[in-house]
ZATOR-419548 format. One record per residue (C-alpha): x, y, z. Coordinates in nm, 4 decimals, m for minus. Example, Ala and Ser with C-alpha at 12.3 -4.5 7.8 and 13.67 -1.06 7.14 Angstrom:
      east     north        up
    1.2300   m0.4500    0.7800
    1.3670   m0.1060    0.7140
***
This chain:
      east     north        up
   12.0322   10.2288   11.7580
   12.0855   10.2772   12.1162
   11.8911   10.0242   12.3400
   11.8706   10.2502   12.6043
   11.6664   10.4962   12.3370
   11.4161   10.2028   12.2755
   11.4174   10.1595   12.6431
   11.2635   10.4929   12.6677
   11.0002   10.5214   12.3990
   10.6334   10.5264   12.4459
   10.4862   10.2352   12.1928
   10.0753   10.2604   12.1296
    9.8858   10.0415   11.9100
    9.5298   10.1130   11.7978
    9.3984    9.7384   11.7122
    9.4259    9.4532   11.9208
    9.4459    9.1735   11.6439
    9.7067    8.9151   11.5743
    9.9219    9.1306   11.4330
    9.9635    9.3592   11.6638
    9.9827    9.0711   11.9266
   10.2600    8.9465   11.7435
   10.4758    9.2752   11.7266
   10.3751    9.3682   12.0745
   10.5731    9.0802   12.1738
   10.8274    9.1123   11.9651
   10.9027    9.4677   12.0985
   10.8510    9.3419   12.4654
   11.1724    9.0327   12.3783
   11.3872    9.3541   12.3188
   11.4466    9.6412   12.5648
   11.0810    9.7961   12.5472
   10.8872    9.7533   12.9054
   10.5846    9.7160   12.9600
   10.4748    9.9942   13.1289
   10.5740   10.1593   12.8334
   10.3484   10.0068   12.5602
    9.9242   10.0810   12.5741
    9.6804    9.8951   12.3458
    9.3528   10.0298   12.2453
    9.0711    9.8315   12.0659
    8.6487    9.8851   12.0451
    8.5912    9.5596   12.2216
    8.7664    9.3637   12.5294
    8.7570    9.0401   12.3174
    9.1238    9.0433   12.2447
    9.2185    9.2929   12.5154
    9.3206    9.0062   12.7847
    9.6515    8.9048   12.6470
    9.7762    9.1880   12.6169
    9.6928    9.2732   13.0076
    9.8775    8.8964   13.0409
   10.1974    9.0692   12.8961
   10.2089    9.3931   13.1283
   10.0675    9.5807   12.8501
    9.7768    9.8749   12.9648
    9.4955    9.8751   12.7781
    9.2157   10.1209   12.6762
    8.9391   10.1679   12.4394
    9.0454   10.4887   12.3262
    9.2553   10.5533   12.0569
    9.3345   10.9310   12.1325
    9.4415   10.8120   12.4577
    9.7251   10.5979   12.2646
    9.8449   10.8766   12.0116
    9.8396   11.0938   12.3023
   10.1036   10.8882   12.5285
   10.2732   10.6791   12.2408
   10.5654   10.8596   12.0332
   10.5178   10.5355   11.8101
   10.1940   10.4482   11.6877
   10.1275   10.0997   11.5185
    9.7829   10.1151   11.3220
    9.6782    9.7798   11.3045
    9.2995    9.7856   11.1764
    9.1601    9.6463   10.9052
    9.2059    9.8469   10.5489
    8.8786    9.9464   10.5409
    8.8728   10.0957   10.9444
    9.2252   10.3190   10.8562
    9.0363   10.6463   10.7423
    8.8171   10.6357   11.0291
    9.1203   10.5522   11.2803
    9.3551   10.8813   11.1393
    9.0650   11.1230   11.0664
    8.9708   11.0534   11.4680
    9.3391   11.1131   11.5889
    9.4890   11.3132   11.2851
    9.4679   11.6542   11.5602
    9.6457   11.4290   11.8265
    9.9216   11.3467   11.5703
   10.2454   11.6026   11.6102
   10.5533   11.6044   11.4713
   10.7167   11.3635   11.7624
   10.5232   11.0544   11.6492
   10.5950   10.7941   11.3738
   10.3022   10.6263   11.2597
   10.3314   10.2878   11.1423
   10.0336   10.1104   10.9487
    9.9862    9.6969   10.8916
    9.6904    9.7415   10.6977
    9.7425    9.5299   10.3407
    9.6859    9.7986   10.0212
    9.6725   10.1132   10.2511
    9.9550   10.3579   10.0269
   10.1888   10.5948   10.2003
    9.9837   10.8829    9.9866
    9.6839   10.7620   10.1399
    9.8308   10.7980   10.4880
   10.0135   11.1103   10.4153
    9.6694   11.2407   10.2841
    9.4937   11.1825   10.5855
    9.7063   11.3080   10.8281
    9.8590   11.6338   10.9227
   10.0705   11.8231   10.7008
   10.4674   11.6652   10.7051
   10.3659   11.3571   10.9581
   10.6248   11.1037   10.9743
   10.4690   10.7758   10.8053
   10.5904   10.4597   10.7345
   10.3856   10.1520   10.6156
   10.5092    9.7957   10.7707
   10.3700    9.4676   10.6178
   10.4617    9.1614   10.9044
   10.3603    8.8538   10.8865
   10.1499    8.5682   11.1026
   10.4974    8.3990   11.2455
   10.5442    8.7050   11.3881
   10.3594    8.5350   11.6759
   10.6476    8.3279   11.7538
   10.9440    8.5895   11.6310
   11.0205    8.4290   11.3265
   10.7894    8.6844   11.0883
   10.9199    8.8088   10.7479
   10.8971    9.2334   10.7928
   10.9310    9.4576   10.4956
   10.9117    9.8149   10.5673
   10.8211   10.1991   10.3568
   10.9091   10.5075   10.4281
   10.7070   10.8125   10.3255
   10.8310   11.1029   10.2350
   10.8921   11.2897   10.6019
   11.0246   10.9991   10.7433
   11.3803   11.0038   10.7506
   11.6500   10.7243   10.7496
   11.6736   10.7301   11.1441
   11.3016   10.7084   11.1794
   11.3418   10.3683   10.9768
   11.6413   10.2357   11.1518
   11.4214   10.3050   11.4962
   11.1866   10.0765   11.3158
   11.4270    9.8338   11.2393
   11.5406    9.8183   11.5764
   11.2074    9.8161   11.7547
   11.1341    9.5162   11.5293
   11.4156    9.3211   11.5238
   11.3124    9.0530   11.7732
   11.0096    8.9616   11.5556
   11.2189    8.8462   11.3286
   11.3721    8.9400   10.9728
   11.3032    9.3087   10.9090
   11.3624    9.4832   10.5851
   11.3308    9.8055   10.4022
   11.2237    9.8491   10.0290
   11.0247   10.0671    9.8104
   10.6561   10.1231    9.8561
   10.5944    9.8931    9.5026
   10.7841    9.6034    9.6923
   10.5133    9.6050    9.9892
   10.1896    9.4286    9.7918
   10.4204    9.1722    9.6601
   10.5731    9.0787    9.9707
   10.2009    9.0811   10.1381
   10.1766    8.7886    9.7994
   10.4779    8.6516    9.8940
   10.4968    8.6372   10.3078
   10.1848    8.7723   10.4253
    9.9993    8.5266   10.2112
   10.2969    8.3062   10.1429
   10.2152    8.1499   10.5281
    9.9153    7.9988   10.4293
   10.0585    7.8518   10.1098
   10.3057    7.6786   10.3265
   10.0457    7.5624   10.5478
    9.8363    7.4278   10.2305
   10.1226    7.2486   10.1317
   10.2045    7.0962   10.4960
    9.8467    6.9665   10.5343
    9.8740    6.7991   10.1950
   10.1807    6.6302   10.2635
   10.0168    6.5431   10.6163
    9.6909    6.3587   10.4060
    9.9493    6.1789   10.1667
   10.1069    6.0150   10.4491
    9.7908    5.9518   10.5889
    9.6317    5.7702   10.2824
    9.9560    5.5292   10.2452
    9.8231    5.4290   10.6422
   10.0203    5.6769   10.9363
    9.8414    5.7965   11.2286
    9.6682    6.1602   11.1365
    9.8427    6.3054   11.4469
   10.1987    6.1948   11.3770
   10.1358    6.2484   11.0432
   10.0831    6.6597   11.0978
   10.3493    6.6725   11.3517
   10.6152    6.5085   11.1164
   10.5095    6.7798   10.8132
   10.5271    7.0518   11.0518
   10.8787    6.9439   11.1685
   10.9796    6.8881   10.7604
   10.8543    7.2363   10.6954
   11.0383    7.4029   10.9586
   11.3526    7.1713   10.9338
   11.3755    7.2411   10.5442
   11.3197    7.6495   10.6145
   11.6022    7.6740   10.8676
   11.8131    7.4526   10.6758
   11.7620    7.6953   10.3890
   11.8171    7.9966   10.5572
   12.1088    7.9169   10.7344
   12.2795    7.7378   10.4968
   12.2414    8.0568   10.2125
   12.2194    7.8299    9.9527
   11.9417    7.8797    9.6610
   11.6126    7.6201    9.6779
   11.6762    7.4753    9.4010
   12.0722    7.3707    9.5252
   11.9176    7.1995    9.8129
   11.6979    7.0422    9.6414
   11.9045    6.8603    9.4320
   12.0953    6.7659    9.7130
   11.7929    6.5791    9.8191
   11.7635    6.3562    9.5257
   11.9411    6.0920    9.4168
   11.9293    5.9059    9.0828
   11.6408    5.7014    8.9987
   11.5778    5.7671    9.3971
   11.2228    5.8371    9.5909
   11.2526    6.2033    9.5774
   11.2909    6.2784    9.2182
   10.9944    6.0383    9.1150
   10.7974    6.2678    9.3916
   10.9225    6.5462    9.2606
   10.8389    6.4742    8.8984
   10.4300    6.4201    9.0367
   10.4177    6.7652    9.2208
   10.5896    6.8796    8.8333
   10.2885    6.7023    8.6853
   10.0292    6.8531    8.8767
   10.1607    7.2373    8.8241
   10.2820    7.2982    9.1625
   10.5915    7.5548    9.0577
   10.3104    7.7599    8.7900
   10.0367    7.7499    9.0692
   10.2687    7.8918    9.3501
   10.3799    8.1485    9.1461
   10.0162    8.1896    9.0311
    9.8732    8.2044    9.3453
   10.1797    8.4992    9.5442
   10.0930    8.7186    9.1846
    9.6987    8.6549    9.2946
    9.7401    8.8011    9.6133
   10.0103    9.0897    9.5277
    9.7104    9.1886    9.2696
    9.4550    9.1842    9.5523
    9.6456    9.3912    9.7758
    9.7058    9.6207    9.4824
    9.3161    9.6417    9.4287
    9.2386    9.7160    9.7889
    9.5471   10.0095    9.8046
    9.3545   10.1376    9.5400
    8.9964   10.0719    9.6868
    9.1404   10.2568    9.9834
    9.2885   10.5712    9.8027
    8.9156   10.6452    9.6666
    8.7644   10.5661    9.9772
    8.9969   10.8078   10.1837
    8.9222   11.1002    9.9176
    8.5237   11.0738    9.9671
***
């Protein structure tokens, strides 16, 4: 994709949350300016940080469609037939519409706004705040293969970005979306275990953020599988493997698994909580 193209495109976002804080900045690393990128939300609560980043802001979201040629939706589930049936006679055939909401379908989209609209449905994650998020991407039916590779280079600053089929979207929300605050659960426990055998809380946390960050650049850069690096890790009869052997105990492997199907289900649910809604 030409940089000079994304140079040149109007970017709008209806929703001012953490998401679209985290792709707005993203987008801003690359070659989009400012002055080309307009926020809208209800409220001014989360409007400020945008305005910190160069970024105009309004509280309309016609305003957006009307100046944006793409359009990140980034409201809660629920708030995403409201948001399209109030722009859907803004929307032409030069805008790509992007949604973040978890369990919103492409049909659902496609349904509510104007005949042959160019959708595609985008599922980031929270390290997209610091451009290290995991991005899987849709397309819907009108959307072509250069509207996705305009994606892919809008995006690519916010970290790994990656198309699939629609089915592949609620699993990664189970698996990356989710996934973060697995991790997180995990840190914090290994933070309390070395705080019950008697280390400082603080250096504690800071240590088990470092190991979680340390092990998940080691094992992307390195390509290797988990479970490879793992057993690099142990030795025989060592500290690790006795560790290991408690977390095997306790169900830690069935759990995780347990708990990324849990969520892929959920976000199923509400994609289909949100197709009735949108035909009412």
């Amino acid at each position: 994709m030409d940089p000079e193209m994304d140079s040149q495109l109007k970017i709008g976002f209806i929703g001012a949350g953490n998401m679209a804080f985290g792709i707005a900045k993203g987008i801003l690393s690359g070659n989009v300016l400012p002055v080309n990128v307009k926020v809208s939300a209800p409220s001014s609560r989360n409007l400020g940080r945008f305005q910190e980043l160069g970024i105009a802001v309004t509280h309309s979201n016609i305003e957006v469609v009307c100046g944006s040629d793409v359009v990140f939706v980034a409201v809660k589930p629920h708030l995403v037939p409201l948001v399209l049936n109030e722009i859907s006679l803004h929307v032409t055939d030069r805008h790509i519409i992007v949604s973040v909401a978890a369990g919103v379908t492409l049909a659902t989209l496609e349904e509510l706004l104007p005949e042959n609209s160019v959708a595609i449905r985008l599922m980031p994650n929270l390290p997209c705040l610091v451009q290290e998020g995991a991005l899987l991407f849709a397309r819907g039916s009108h959307a072509k293969q250069e509207d996705g590779a305009l994606l892919r280079s809008l995006l690519h600053r916010c970290g790994l970005v990656e198309e699939g089929p629609e089915a592949w979207i609620d699993i990664h929300t189970g698996l990356s979306g989710s996934g973060v605050a697995f991790v997180y659960l995990f840190a914090e426990a290994l933070a309390e275990g070395a705080v019950k055998m008697g280390m400082p809380s603080a250096l504690a946390h800071s240590i088990a953020s470092q190991t979680v960050l340390g092990a998940g650049k080691l094992l992307r850069e390195s390509g290797k599988h988990p479970a490879q690096l793992r057993s690099e890790v142990c030795t025989p009869g060592g500290t690790t493997i006795y560790g290991l052997h408690t977390l095997e105990q306790g169900g830690l492997r069935a759990a995780t698994m347990s708990a990324v199907e849990s969520a892929t289900e959920r976000a199923r649910e509400l994609g289909r909580k949100s197709a009735a809604g949108s035909r009412k």
